[in-house]
NUNU-257104 format. One line per 3 residues: number of its first residue (from 1); their letters; for each residue x negated, y, z negated of N, C-alpha, C, CB. Coordinates in Angstrom, 1 decimal, m for minus. Glycine has a CB too. Layout:
% NUNU-257104
NUM) a) X:Y:Z:X:Y:Z:X:Y:Z:X:Y:Z ~ ...
This chain:
% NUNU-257104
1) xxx) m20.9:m24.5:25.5:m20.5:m24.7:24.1:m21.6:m24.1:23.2:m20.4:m26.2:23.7 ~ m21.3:m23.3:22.2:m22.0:m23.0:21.0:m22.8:m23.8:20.3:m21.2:m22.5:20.2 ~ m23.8:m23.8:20.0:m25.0:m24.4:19.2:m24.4:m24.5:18.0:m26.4:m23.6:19.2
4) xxx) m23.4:m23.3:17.9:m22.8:m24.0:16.5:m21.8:m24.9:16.0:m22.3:m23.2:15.9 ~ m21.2:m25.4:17.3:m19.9:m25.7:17.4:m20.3:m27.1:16.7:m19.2:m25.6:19.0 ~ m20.6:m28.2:16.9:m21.3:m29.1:16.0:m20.9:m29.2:14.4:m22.7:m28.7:16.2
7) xxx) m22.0:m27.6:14.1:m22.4:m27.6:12.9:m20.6:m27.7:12.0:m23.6:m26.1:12.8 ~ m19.6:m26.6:12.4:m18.5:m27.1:11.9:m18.1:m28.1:11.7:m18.0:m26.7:12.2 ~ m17.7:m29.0:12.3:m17.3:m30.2:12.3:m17.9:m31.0:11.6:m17.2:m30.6:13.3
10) xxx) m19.0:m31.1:11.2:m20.0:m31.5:10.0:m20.0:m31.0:8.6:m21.4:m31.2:10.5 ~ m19.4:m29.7:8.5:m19.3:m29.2:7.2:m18.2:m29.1:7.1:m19.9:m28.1:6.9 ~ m16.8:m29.0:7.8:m15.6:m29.2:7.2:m15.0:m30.1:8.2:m14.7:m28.0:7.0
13) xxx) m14.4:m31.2:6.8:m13.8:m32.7:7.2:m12.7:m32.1:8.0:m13.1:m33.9:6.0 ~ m12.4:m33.1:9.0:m11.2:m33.2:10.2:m10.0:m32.5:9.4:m10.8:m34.9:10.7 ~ m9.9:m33.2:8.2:m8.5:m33.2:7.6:m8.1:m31.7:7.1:m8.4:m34.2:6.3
16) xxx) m9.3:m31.0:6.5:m9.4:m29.6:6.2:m9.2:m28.7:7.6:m10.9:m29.5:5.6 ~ m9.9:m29.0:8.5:m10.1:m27.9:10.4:m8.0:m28.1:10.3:m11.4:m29.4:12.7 ~ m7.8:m29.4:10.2:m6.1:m29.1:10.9:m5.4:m28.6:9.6:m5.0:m30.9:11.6
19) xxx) m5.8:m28.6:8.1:m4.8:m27.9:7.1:m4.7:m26.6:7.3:m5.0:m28.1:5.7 ~ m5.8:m26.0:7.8:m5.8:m24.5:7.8:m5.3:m24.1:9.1:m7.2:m23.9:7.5 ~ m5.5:m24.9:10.4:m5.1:m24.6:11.5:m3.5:m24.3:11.2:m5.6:m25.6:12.4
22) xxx) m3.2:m25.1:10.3:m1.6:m26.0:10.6:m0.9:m24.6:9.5:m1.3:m28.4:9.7 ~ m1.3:m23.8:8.6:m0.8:m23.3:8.0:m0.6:m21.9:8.8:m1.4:m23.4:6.8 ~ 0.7:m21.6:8.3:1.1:m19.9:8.5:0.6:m19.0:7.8:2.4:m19.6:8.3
25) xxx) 0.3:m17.9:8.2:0.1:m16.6:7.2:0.4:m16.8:6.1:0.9:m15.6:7.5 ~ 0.8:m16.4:4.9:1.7:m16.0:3.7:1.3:m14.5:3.4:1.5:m17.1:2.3 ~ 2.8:m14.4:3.4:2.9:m12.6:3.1:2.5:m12.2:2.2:4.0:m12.0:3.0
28) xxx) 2.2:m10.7:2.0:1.5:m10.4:0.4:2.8:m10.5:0.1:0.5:m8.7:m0.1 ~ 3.3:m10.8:m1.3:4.4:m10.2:m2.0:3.6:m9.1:m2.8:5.2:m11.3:m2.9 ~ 5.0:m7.8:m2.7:4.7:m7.0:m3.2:5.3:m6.5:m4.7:4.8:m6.3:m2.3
31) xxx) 5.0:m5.5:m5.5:5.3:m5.4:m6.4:6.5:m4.9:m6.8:4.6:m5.0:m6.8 ~ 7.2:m5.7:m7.9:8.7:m5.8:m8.2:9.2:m3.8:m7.8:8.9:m6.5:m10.4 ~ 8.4:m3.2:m8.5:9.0:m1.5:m8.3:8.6:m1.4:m7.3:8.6:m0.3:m9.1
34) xxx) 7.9:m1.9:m6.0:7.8:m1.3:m4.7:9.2:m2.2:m3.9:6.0:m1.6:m4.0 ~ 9.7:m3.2:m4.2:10.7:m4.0:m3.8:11.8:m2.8:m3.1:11.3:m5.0:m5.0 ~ 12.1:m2.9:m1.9:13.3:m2.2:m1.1:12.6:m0.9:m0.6:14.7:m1.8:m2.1
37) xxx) 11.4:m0.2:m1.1:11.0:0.9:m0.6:10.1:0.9:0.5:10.6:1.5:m1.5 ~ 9.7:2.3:0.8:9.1:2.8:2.1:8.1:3.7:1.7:10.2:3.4:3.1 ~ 6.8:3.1:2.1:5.5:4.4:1.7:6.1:5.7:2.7:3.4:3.8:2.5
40) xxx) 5.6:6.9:2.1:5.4:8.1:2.6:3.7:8.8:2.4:6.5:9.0:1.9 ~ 3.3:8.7:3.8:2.4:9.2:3.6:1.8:10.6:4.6:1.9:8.3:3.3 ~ 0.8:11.5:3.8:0.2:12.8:4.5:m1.1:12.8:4.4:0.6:14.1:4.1
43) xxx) m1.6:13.0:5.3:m3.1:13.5:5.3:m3.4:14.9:5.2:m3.9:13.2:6.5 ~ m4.2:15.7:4.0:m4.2:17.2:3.6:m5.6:17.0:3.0:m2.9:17.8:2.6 ~ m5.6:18.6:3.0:m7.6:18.6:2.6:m7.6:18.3:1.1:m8.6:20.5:2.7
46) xxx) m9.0:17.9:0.9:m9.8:17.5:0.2:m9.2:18.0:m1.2:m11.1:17.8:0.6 ~ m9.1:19.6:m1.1:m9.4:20.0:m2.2:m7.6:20.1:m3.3:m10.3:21.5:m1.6 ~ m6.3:19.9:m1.9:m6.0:19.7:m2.5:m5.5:18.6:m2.9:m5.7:20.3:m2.4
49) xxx) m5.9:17.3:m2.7:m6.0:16.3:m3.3:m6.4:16.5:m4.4:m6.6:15.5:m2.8 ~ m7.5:16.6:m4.7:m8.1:16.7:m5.7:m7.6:18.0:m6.6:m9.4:16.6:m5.3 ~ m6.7:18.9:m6.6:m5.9:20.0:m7.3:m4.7:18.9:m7.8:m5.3:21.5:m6.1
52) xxx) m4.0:18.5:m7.1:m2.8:17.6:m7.2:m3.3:16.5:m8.4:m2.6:16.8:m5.6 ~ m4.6:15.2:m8.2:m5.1:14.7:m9.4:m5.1:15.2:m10.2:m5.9:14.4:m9.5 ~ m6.1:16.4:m10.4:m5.9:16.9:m11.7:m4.9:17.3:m12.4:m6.5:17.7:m11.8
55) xxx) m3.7:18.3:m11.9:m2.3:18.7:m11.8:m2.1:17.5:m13.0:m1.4:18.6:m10.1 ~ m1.8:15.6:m11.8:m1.1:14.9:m12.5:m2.1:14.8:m13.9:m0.8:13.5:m11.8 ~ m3.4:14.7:m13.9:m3.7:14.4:m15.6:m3.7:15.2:m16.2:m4.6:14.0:m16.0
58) xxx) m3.5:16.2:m15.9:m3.4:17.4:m16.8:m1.9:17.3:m17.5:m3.6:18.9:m15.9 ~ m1.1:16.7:m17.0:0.4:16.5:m17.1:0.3:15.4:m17.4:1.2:16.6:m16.0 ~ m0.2:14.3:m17.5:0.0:12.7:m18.3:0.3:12.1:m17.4:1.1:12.2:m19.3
61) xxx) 0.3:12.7:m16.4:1.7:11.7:m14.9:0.8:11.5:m14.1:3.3:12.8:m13.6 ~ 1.9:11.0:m12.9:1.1:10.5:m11.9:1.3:11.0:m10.5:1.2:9.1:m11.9 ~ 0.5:11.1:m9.8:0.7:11.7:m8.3:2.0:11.4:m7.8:m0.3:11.1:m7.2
64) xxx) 2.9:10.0:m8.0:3.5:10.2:m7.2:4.9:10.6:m7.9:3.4:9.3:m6.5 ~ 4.5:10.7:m9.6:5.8:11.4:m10.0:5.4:12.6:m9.6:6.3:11.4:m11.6 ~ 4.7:13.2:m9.1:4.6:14.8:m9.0:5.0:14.8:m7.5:3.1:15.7:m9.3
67) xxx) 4.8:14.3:m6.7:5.2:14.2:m5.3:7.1:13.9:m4.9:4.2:13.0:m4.6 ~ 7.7:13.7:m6.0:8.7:12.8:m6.2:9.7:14.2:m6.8:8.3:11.3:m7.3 ~ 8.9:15.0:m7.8:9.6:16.1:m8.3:9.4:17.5:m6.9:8.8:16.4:m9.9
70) xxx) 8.9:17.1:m6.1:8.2:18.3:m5.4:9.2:17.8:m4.0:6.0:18.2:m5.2 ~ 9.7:16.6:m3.9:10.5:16.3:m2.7:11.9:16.6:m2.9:10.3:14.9:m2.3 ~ 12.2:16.5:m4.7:13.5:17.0:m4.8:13.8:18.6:m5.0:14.0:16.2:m6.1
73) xxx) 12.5:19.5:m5.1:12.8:20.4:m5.5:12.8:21.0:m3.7:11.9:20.9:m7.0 ~ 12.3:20.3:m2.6:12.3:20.6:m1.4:14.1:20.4:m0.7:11.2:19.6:m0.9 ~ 14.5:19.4:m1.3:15.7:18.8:m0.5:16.7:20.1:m1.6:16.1:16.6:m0.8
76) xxx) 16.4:20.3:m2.7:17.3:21.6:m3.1:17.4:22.4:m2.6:17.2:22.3:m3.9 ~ 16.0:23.2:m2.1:16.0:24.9:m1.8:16.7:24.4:m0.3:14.0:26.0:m1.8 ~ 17.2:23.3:0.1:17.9:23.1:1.4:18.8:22.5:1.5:17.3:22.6:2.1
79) xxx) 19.3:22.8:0.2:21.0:22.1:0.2:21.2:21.2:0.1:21.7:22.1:1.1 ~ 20.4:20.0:0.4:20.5:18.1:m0.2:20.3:18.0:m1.2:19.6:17.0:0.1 ~ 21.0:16.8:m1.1:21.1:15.8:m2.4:19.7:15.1:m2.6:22.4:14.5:m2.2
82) xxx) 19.1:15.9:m4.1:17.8:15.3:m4.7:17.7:13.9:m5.1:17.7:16.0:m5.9 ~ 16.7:12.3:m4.8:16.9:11.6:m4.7:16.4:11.3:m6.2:16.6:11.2:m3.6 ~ 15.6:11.9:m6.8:15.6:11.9:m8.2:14.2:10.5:m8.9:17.5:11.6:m8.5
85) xx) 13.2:10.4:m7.9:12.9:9.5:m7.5:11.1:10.0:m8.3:13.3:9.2:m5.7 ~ 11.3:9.8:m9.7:10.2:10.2:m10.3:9.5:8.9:m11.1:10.6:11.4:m11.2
C-alpha cells in the first residue's frame, strides 16, 4: 500500500471519494454553430499558415471563411455541387 493511501482518506470525506467515483463523464457541449458538423483538418508548412492568416486579416475574415470559399471553388472546377459553407 502507498504511504499515501491514508493521507486521502483524511483529506476527502467518504461522502465526497463515492460522489466523484459515482459520477459519469459529462460531455463538453459544443457550440450552437458547431452543432451537426464535422472538423476538417490538414497539416501544411508553417509559412503557409501563416500566408493564409494574414490573407484572412487582410480580408476582415476568417480562416475558415477562406477555407470554405477555397473548398467550393475546388468542388466547381470538378463539377460538384458547392456547399456554400462560408
Amino acid at each position: 500500500m502507498s504511504r499515501f493511501a491514508g493521507l486521502k482518506d483524511e483529506l476527502i470525506p467518504k461522502r465526497e471519494q463515492t460522489k466523484v467515483a459515482d459520477q459519469a463523464p459529462v460531455p463538453q457541449a459544443r457550440r450552437p454553430a458547431r452543432q451537426g458538423k464535422k472538423g476538417v483538418v490538414g497539416y501544411f508548412s508553417p509559412e503557409l499558415s501563416r500566408s493564409l492568416n494574414v490573407l484572412a486579416a487582410e480580408e476582415d475574415t476568417s480562416v475558415q471563411a477562406l477555407m470554405g470559399e477555397a473548398f467550393d471553388l475546388l468542388f466547381r472546377s470538378r463539377g460538384k455541387h458547392p456547399y456554400g459553407e462560408r
